[in-house]
KOLLUMMAR-579561 format. One line per 3 residues: number of its first residue (from 1); for each residue x, y, z of C-alpha. Coordinates in Angstrom, 1 decimal. Example, Ala and Ser with C-alpha at 12.3 -4.5 7.8 and 13.67 -1.06 7.14 Angstrom:
# residues 2
1 = 12.3 -4.5 7.8 ~ 13.7 -1.1 7.1;
This chain:
# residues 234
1 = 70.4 120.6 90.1 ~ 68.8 120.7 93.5 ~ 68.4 123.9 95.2;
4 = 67.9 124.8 99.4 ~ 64.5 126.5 100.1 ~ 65.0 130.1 100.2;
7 = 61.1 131.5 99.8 ~ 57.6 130.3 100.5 ~ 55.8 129.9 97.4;
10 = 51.6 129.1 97.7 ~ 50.0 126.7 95.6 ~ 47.1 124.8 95.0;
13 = 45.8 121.7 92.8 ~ 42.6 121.5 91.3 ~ 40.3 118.5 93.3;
16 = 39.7 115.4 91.7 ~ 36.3 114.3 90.9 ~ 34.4 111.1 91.7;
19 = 30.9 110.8 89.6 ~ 28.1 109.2 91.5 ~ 25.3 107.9 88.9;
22 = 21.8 107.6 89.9 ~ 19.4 104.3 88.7 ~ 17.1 108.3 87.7;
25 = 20.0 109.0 85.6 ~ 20.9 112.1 87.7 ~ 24.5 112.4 88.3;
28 = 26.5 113.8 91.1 ~ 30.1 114.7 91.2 ~ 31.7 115.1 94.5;
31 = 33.9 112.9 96.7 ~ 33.5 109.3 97.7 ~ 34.1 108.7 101.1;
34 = 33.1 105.1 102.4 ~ 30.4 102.4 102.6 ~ 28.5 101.7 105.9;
37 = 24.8 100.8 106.6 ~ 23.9 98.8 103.2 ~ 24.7 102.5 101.5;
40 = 27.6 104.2 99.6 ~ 28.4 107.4 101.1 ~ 29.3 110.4 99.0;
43 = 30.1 114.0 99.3 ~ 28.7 116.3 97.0 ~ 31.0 119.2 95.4;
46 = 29.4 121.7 97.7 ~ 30.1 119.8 100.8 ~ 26.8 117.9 101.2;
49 = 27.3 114.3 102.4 ~ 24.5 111.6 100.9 ~ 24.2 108.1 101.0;
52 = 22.6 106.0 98.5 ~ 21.9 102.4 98.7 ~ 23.4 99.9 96.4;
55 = 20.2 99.4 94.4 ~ 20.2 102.7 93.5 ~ 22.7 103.7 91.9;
58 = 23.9 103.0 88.7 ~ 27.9 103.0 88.7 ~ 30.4 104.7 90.8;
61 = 33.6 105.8 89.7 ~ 36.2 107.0 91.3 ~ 39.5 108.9 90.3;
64 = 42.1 107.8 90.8 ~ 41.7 104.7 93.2 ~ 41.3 105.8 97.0;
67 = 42.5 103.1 100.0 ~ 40.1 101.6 101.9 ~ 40.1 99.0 104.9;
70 = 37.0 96.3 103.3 ~ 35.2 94.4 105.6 ~ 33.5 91.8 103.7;
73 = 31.2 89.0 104.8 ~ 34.5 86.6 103.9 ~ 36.8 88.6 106.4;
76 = 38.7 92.1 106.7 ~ 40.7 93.0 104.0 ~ 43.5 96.3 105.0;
79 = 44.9 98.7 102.1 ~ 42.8 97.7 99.2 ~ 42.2 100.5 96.6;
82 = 38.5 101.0 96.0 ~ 37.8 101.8 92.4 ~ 34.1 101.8 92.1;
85 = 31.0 100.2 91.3 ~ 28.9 99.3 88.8 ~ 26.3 96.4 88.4;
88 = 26.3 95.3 91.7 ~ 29.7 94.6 92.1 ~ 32.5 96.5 94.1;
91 = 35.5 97.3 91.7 ~ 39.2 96.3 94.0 ~ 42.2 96.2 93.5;
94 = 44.9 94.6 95.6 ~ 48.9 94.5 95.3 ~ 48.1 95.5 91.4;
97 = 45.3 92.9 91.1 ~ 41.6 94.0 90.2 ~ 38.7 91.9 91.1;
100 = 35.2 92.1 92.3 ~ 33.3 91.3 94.8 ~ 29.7 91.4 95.2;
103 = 27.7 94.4 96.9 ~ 25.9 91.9 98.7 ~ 29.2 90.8 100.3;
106 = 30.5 94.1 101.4 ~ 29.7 94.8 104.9 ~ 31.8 98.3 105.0;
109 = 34.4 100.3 103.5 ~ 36.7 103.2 105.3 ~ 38.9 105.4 103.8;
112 = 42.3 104.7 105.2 ~ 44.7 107.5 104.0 ~ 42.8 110.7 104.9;
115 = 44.9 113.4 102.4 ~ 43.3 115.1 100.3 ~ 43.4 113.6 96.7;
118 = 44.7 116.2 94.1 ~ 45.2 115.8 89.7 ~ 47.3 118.2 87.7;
121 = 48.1 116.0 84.7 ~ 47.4 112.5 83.6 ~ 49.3 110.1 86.1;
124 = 50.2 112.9 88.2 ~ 48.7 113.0 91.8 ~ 49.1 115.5 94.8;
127 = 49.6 113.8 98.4 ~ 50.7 116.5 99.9 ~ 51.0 120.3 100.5;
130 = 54.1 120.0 103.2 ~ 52.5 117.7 105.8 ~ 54.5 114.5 106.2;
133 = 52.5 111.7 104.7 ~ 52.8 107.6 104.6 ~ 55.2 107.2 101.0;
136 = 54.9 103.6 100.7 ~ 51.1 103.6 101.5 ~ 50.7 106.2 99.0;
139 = 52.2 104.4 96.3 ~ 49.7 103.2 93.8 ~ 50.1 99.3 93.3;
142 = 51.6 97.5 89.9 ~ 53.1 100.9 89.0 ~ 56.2 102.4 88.9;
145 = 56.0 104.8 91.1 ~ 58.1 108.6 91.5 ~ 57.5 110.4 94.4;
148 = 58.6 113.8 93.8 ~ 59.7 116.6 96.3 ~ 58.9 119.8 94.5;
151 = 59.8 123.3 95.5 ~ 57.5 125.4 92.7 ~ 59.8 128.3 92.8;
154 = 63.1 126.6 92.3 ~ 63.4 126.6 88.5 ~ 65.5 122.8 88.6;
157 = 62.3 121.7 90.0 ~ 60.0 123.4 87.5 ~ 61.8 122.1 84.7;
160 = 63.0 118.5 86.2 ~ 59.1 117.9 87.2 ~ 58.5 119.1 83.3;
163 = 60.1 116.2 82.4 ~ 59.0 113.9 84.9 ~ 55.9 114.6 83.4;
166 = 56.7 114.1 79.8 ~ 58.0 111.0 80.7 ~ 55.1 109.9 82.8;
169 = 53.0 110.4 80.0 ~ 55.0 108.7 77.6 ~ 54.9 105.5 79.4;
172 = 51.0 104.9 78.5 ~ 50.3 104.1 82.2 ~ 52.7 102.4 83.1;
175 = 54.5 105.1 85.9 ~ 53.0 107.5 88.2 ~ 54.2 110.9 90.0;
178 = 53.3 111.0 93.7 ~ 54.0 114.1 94.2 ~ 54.4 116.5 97.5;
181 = 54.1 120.3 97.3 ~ 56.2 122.2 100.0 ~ 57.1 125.7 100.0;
184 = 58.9 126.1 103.7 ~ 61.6 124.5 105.2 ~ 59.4 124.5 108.3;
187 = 57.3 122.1 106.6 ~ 56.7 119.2 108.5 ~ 57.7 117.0 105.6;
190 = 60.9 118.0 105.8 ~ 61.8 117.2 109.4 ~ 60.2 113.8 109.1;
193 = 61.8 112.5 106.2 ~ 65.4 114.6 106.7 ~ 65.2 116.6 103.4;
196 = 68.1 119.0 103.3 ~ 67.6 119.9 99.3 ~ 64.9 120.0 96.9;
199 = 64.3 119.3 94.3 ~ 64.2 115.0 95.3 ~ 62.6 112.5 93.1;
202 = 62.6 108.9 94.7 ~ 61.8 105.9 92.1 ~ 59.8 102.4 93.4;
205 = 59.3 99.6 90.9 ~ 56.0 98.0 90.0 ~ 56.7 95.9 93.1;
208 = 56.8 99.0 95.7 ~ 60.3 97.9 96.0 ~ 62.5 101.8 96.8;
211 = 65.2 101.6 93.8 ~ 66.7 105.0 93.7 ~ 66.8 108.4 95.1;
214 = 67.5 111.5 93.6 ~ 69.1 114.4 95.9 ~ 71.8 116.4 95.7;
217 = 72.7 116.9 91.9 ~ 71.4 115.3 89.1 ~ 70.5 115.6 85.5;
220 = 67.5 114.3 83.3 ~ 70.1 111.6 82.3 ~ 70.2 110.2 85.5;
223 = 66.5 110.4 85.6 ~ 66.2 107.9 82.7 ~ 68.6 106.1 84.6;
226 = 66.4 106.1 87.5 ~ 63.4 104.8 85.3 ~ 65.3 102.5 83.2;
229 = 66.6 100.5 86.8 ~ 62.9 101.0 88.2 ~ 61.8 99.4 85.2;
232 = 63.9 96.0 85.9 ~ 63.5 96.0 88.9 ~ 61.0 93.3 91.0;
């Protein structure tokens, strides 16, 4: 059942990691954060940017995908995902599609959704600690995605998320939690998208197509429901 906001709760996710791997062999974990100059830039864990050139390193990866506008030799490409690289090749993906294109034809990349990326479980990403963010950009492509408004001290949304999550895992990749953190109704969030309960779980096919949402009162049969309609749905 969803609940009003009645307390501010903290909380925090634990970062997610990119690993940058050397041609040496050394390897770095931090935060990737573009391409410019014939070099990869990269922030190390304790806040030191470097850039290494192509030739040097050995792979990047990054997790999960981050958005990127590409400028390639060929033309600009807007709201790709940038995976990583290894063997001289970029590693994109675009509406669900990955493909490469070679280091040699990439002229720049630039993060383009500037939120910090957060992990709590397998298939279950942080987008937001109450500031209103871009839903449909943050969707990840060829998934289903939930996006899930979450009040951590309201116990619906403790144990509804639960499930989400069991579910998410279940589906061996196939599904996604987006999900937003907000512990005030002061949040800015919840002006800009007109929440008046929480918890809210909205459901977007594989397509990015918005099937259902989730507000007032529900159960965890309506959530399968949801997913079962997200599921056929183009």
């Amino acid at each position: 059942m969803a609940v009003i906001l009645v307390a501010i709760a903290a909380w925090a996710g634990a970062a997610a990691a990119d690993d940058l791997t050397l041609v040496t062999g050394q390897v770095v974990t931090g935060r990737f954060t573009g391409f410019r100059n014939h070099r990869f830039v990269f922030s190390e864990a304790g806040g030191k940017e470097r850039e290494e050139y192509a030739a040097d390193i050995r792979n990047l990866k990054v997790a999960p995908p981050v958005k990127v506008a590409a400028q390639l030799v060929a033309g600009r490409m807007d709201d790709v995902l940038f995976a990583g690289y290894e063997k001289f090749s970029v590693q994109l993906i675009r509406n669900g599609h990955a493909f490469d294109e070679p280091a040699t034809m990439l002229k720049q990349l630039d993060t383009t959704f500037d939120v910090q990326r957060t992990v709590e479980s397998p298939g279950v990403f942080v987008i937001s600690h109450g500031e209103d963010v871009d839903i449909e950009k943050s969707l990840t492509p060829g998934k289903i995605n939930v996006v899930f408004f979450h009040f951590p001290e309201a116990h619906s949304s403790v144990r509804q998320g639960n499930y989400i999550e069991v579910l998410t895992r279940q589906s061996q990749g196939r599904v996604v939690v987006q999900k937003l953190v907000i512990s005030s109704w002061q949040a800015p969030v919840c002006k800009a998208k007109q929440l008046t309960s929480l918890p809210q779980f909205w459901f977007y096919s594989a397509s990015g197509h918005l099937v259902k949402k989730l507000t007032e009162r529900f159960t965890e049969a309506d959530i399968d429901d949801a997913f079962k309609a997200a599921r056929r749905s183009l």
